[in-house]
N, C-alpha and C positions, 0 to 999 in steps of 0.2 A: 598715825594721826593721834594727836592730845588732844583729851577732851579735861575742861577743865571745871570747875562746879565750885572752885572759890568762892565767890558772889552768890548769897542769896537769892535763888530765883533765877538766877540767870547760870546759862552754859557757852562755853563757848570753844571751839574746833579750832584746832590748828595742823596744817600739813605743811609745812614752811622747811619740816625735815624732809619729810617724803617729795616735795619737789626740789630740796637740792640735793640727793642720793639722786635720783632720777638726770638731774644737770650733770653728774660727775660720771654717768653711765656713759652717756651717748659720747662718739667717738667726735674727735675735734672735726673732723671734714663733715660731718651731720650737722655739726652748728650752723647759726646764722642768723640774721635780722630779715625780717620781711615785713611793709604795713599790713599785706591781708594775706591769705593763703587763696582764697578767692579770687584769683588773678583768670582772664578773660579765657584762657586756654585749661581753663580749671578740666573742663569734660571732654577736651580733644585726646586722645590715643593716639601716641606715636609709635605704630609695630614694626619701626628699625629701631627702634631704643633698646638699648642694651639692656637686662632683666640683671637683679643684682642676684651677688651668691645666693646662695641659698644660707648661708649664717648670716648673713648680712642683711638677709630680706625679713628673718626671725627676729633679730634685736628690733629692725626698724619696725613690725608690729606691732612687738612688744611696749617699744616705747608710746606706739599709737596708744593702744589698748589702759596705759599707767595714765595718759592724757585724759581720755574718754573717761576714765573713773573720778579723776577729779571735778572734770565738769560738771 
């Protein structure tokens, strides 16, 4: 994060690095476009779905987790 204090009186954040280190993380098949993540089957449970590695299931946390803090 820059924080920047040029301007009298005024401050101002940027995380423009930290979200694209974070873009160059995530593996190409985790990408993708979507309009909302809120999609109708948001709270359905599918328990024949396949459960990821267990590496795999830690980066995608993680990446949650780098998301949740910028929010």
């Amino acid at each position: 994060m820059k924080i920047n204090y040029r301007k009298k009186g005024k401050v101002t954040f940027s995380v423009k690095e930290y979200i694209s280190n974070l873009l160059n993380e995530v593996p190409y098949d985790m990408k993708g476009i979507i309009k909302t993540p809120a999609a109708n089957h948001l709270f359905n449970v599918n328990d024949s779905a396949r459960k990821l590695a267990e590496e795999r299931a830690q980066l995608f946390h993680h990446i949650v987790a780098i998301l949740l803090y910028l929010y």
